[in-house]
C-alpha positions, 0 to 999 in steps of 0.5 A: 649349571642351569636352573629352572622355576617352576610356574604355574602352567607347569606344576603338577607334573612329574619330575623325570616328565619335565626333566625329559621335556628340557633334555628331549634326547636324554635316554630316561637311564641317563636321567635317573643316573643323573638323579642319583649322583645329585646333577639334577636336583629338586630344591636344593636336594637329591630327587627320586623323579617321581615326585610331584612338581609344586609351584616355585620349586626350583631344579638345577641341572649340574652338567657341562653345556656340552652335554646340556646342549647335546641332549636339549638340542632340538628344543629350539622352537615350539611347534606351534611355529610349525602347525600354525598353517596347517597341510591344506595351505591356508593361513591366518589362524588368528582370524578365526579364533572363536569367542572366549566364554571364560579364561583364567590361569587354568581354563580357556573355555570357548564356544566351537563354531560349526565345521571345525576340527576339535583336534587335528586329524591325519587330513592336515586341516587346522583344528580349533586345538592349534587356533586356541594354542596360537591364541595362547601364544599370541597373548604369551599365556603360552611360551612355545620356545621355552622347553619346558612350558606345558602345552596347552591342549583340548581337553573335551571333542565335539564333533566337527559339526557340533557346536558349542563349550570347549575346554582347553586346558592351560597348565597340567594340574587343569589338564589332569583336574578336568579329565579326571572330572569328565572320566568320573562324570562329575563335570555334567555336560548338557547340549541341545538338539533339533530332531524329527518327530514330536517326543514328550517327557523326559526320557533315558535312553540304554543301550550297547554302543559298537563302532564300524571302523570302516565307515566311521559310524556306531550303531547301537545294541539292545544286548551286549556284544564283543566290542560294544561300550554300554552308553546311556544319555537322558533326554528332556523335550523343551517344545515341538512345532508338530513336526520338530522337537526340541530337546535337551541332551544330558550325557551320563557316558561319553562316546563318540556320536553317542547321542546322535546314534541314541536318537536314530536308534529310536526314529528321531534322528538330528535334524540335519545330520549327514550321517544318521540323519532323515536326508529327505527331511534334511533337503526339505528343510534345507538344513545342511549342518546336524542341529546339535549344540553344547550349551551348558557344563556344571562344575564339581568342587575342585582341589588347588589349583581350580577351587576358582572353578568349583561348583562354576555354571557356563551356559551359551546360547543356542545358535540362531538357527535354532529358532529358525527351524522351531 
């Protein structure tokens, strides 16, 4: 017989999803079997599998360790030992972890620098998702030899040369909690740009947002289209140097390159921006890095196990650069 606690990166979940993390080769007809004749059991007690895993539950696997061994077999090690290093060869991922704005028993909040990967991409370069788990790691808050812990994973995607607040999220009850708040909008995210020209007052911007696969670019569309996703993004100018302005950036919908497509649409590209942006502006200006920051997320109220986090403010300062161009 083999018993399992549940902790607190692992509440949450369901219970044939963790019984099939523990015993990955299972067939899932072999678990609800298993679940019928009382050789897995919940507290003590027949389970259906469906239920919700609370912390301190205890289950019990009443198999054989020949059968136990046979479908746990490759649950040796984590695989965190394997995407340490990454396809392009380079090592050390402890050396670049970025800086830590918040962490507790649900949350690692950092702060992504310029040029890295928010989650790893089929090119092979390690993203800030396996530095923040080798982080985890080394600080034991994640436990990759153990089958059944919950790994760790980015929970918001910034662009490769966005910066700024990224959520990872350390338990599934977190994982589920913010992308609940970032599906409905309750968790408000607010970043900060440099774009070309002078704009003045608040402003919305609408519109219908369409990707082109092929060159990985959106465009955005006055009138809805097959395929197109209406966006719209609020807008704030905080100061312009005449040529320059500063703005603040609140996403009322999340898509990808939606507020650097919204600006080129209108003529006030991200200063810096390969893709959508002025590039002899850019050259002029010698900046080649699109000025985009994430510095600010507003928290709702959350349920147990985030009620820490309800109605929480993180805010970071804009890069240095900022100042410079302004």
């Amino acid at each position: 017989m083999k018993e399992y606690t549940i902790g607190i990166n692992e509440a949450g979940q369901r219970m044939d999803k963790y019984c099939a993390r523990i015993l990955k080769d299972a067939p899932v007809s072999f678990l609800y079997k298993m679940f019928r004749k009382k050789n897995i059991t919940l507290n003590g007690k027949k389970a259906k599998g469906n239920e919700i895993l609370q912390e301190e539950d205890q289950i019990r696997f009443f198999l054989s360790d020949e059968t136990f061994a046979s479908f746990a077999k490759n649950t040796g090690q984590g695989s965190v030992h394997k995407e340490k290093a990454g396809a392009d060869g380079k090592a050390g991922v402890r050396a670049v972890m970025p800086p830590v704005v918040y962490e507790d028993e649900n949350l690692l909040l950092v702060n992504k620098p310029v040029g890295i990967l928010s989650q790893k991409s089929d090119g092979g370069s390690i993203s800030l998702n396996e530095i923040c788990l080798q982080y985890l790691k080394d600080t034991l808050a994640y436990k990759p030899d153990d089958p059944a812990a919950f790994k760790p994973s980015v929970v918001n995607r910034l662009d490769r040369n966005t910066s700024g607040l990224l959520m990872v999220a350390k338990t599934h009850a977190a994982a589920m909690q913010l992308s609940e708040g970032l599906r409905n909008k309750t968790i408000r995210k607010q970043y900060v740009c440099i774009v070309k020209g002078v704009l003045s007052g608040p402003f919305s911007l609408k519109g219908y947002l369409i990707k082109d696969p092929k060159s990985n670019t959106v465009s955005i569309l006055q009138d809805k289209e097959p395929g197109s996703t209406a966006v719209e993004t609020d807008f704030m100018p905080v100061r312009n140097n005449g040529e320059l302005t500063l703005l603040q950036v609140e996403l009322k919908t999340g898509k990808p390159h939606q507020i650097r497509a919204h600006l080129h649409s209108i003529g006030h590209p991200i200063l810096g921006d390969p893709k959508y942006g002025d590039l002899s502006l850019n050259r002029r200006y010698g900046c080649k890095t699109q000025l985009l920051h994430a510095y600010r997320l507003e928290m709702p109220a959350f349920e147990r196990p985030l009620t820490a986090l309800s109605h929480k403010v993180f805010e970071i300062p804009y890069p240095k650069q900022f100042e410079k161009y302004m």
